[in-house]
N, C-alpha and C positions, 0 to 999 in steps of 0.2 A: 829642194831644201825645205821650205816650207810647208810643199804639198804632201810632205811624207808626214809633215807633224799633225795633220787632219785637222788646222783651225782654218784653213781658208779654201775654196775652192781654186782648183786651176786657173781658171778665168780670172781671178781677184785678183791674181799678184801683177802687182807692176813695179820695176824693175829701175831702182835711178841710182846708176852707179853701182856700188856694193850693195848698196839699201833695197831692202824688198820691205814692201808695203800692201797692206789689201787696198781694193777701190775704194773701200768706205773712209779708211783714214787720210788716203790723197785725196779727199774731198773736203775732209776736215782741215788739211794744212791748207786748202786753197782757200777756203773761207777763212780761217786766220789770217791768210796776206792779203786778200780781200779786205778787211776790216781794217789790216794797218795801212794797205794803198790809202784806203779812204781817209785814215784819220789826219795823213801825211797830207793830203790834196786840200781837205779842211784846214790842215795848219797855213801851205802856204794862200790860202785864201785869203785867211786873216790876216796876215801882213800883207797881203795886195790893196787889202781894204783898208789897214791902217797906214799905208804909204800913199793911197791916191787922198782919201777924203778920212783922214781921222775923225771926222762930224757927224759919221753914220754909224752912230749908237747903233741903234734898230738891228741893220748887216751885223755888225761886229758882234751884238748879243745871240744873234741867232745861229753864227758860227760857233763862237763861245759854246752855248750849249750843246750843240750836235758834237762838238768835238770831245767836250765831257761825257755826252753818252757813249761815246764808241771807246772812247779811253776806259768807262769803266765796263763795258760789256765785253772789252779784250780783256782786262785782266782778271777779271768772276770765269767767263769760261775758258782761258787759256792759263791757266797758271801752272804752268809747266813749261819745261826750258823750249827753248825756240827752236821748234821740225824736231822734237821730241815727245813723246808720250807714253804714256806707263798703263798696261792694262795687264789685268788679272792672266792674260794666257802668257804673254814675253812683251818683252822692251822694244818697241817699235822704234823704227830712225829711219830719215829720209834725208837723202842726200841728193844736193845741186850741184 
């Protein structure tokens, strides 16, 4: 299907469910979940830290911040709907 449209080589496509995707953009949606894994592990960090010892400022700021970085480096380079992405050749989608 896709190798007949000449945007991807044979080897590229991989195959989840109905959804065909090149390797470059399964790599892309793996770093997205990468990033929300992490921001998610960050979140319940912070409440382990505000549940044992509410008095550590310090922890709790430095969680604070890394969790706002990753919240705003997911939404600047992911701002498109979630295991969706829109490029100039077709409509890519990837299914779990």
């Amino acid at each position: 299907m896709a190798a007949d449209s000449g945007n991807f080589a044979v080897d590229e496509i991989i195959k989840f469910g109905e959804g065909v995707v090149s390797f470059y953009d399964f790599v892309f949606y793996f770093v997205e979940a990468l990033i929300y894994s992490v921001k998610s592990f960050i979140n319940i960090l912070e409440k382990i830290v505000d549940d044992i010892k509410p008095e550590i400022n310090v922890v709790k700021v430095f969680f604070e911040y890394h969790s706002q970085t990753f919240a705003f480096f997911f939404e600047v380079c992911f701002c498109c709907e979630r295991f969706q992405i829109f490029s100039g050749r077709k409509r890519l989608k990837i299914f779990f």
